[in-house]
C-alpha angles and dihedrals in degrees: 000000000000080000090056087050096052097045095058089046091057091050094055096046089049087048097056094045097053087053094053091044081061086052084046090056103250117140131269094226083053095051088040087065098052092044085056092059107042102030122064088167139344134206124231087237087061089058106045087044092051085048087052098051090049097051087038077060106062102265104128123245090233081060094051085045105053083056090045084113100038110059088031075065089053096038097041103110108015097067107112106233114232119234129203119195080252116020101218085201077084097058111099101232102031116112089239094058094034079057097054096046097051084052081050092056089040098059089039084059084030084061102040090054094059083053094057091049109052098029077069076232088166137284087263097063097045090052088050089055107049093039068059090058098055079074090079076076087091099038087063100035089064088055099039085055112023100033114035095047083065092048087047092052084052098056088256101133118130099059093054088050090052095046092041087060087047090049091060097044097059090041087060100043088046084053095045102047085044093058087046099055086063091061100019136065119252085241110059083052101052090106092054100048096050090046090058093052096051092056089049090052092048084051090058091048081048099052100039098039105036108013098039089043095049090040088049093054098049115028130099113238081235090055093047087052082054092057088047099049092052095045097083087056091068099029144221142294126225093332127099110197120037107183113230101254107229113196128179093234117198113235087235105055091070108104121233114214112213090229103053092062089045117112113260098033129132111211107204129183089248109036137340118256129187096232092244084058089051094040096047096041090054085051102050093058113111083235129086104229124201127169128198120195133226088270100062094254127126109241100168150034136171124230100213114168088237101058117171106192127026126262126172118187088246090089094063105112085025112139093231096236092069088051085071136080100254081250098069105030098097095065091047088055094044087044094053072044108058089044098055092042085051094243099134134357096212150010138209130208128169128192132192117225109179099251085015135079107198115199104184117186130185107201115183113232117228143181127239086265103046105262111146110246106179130294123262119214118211121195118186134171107243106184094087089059099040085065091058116118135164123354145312117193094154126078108235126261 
């Protein structure tokens, strides 16, 4: 046993020196000789644990980044796969196999892009394509979001980082090319757009051979029909029907979370709050909140430090035509009106106020299914905002 160990440990150790050797400047075609040596075979989990150390160690994620392709280059083909007695990458429905369909559908457009190319089929045809390819946007915003948060939970953070940077990479080359062709000749891009879909290609080998793998490994099947259940939410790429996943989940494999059984704390479908953290965080928004419930009483109001108009706790219980001057509470009563009957579902007002702007909205509350619960009205201060021009893309010294 203590041989296995060390052997791993010697491979790892091997692994994260060869990717800092391609930092350092040396070849691929150099690494690629001593990988060849050492390594008969390496796991997913080597890699993304030799990742973590280096970046443990100081070396920042935007280095291992810029060598992402690199080294995928070094590592493609001699990662071991992992099997399970049944891959559910092969289930229609589960987020594996819904992954590896989309990257399917991205190497058949992939494909089709280099024909066109290189057939000379017309610049038309080459810009249609690629605006095609924005598409791949979604692709990587399910895993960004759906996918990295459980590899995280799991102490896998270095590899998300790294794939994340890459994301965004290929997101702004795609742009960019796609702003040229409308200026620039096929022709003088073809260099870049092969480039990009290189590095496309290399981020398919990546997900299904390193990130899958090490997800697979880890994850719950609840937590997978999580992942499925939130998918429709952010969409598909390139693939039309994606067939619900039913698993039988055992009642045990959902994971409790400590804080979400400790005293003061607010459980909510997205997310668990200690009520000072909800009530602060309501009242640090630059809006004034009240809400008014089905029954026409005010339960809530927020304590911003920008109020705009006055509210004392005294009007909690308080029916909401009694919280208006006798003038205006008729169009109080039509607009609650309006909401439970189904009428409308908002309202907009906006009032001048010499140095201030004020923006005053009524939204009706509903249920999932469409009961009326009660209406929330938001003020805000506008001005501010009105002033805004250009752009800002830079935090302020």
């Amino acid at each position: 046993m203590s041989e296995e160990i060390n052997n791993r440990e010697y491979r790892q150790r091997v692994l994260k020196e060869l990717i800092t050797q391609l930092h350092n400047g040396k070849s691929v075609e150099e690494v690629k000789g001593r990988f060849a040596a050492v390594f008969g075979g390496v796991s997913a989990e080597e890699i993304a644990q030799a990742e973590q150390t280096l970046v443990a160690n100081g070396l920042p994620v935007s280095e291992i980044q810029r060598l992402c392709d690199v080294h995928a280059a070094v590592f493609k083909g001699s990662i071991e796969k992992i099997h399970q007695p049944s891959d559910p990458s092969e289930i229609p429905g589960h987020p594996a196999n819904t992954m590896k369909r989309e990257n399917e559908a991205i190497e058949k457009l992939i494909a089709e892009i280099r024909k066109v190319i290189d057939q000379s089929s017309g610049e038309k045809d080459v810009e249609t394509s690629l605006s095609r390819l924005a598409e791949i946007d979604c692709h990587y915003l399910k895993k960004e979001n759906l996918l990295f948060p459980y590899m995280e939970q799991y102490g896998i953070t270095a590899p998300p980082k790294v794939m994340w940077g890459v994301d965004d990479e290929i997101r702004t080359q795609l742009k960019e090319i796609n702003v040229r062709l409308k200026t620039t000749d096929v022709s003088h891009l073809k260099g870049q757009i092969e480039e990009l879909l290189a590095k496309i290609s290399e981020m398919i080998f990546k997900e299904e051979s390193i990130m899958l793998p090490m997800l697979l490994e880890n994850l719950t099947q609840d937590e997978w029909k999580h992942i499925a259940d939130e998918s429709g939410e952010l969409g598909y790429c390139f693939i039309d029907h994606v067939p619900e996943w039913s698993p039988v989940v055992r009642k045990e494999q959902k994971i409790v979370r400590q804080e979400e059984t400790s005293p003061g704390v607010i459980t909510l479908p997205t997310g668990v709050l200690k009520t000072e953290e909800l009530v602060r965080m309501l009242d640090t928004l630059p809006i004034d909140i009240t809400f008014v419930d089905k029954d026409d009483t005010v339960k809530y109001f927020s304590q911003g430090d920008e109020r705009v108009f006055p509210r004392t706790k005294a009007i909690i219980g308080r029916k909401v035509s009694n919280c208006h001057p006798p003038a205006s509470v008729h169009i109080v009563e039509k607009l609650v009106e309006d909401f439970k009957t189904g009428r409308k579902e908002s309202e907009d007002f906006w009032i001048d106020m010499g140095e201030r702007y004020i923006l005053i909205r009524y939204f009706a509350v509903r249920s999932e299914k469409g009961k009326y619960l009660g209406v929330l009205e938001v003020t805000q201060n506008i001005k501010p905002i009105q002033k805004i021009k250009g752009e800002k893309r830079l935090v302020s010294e």
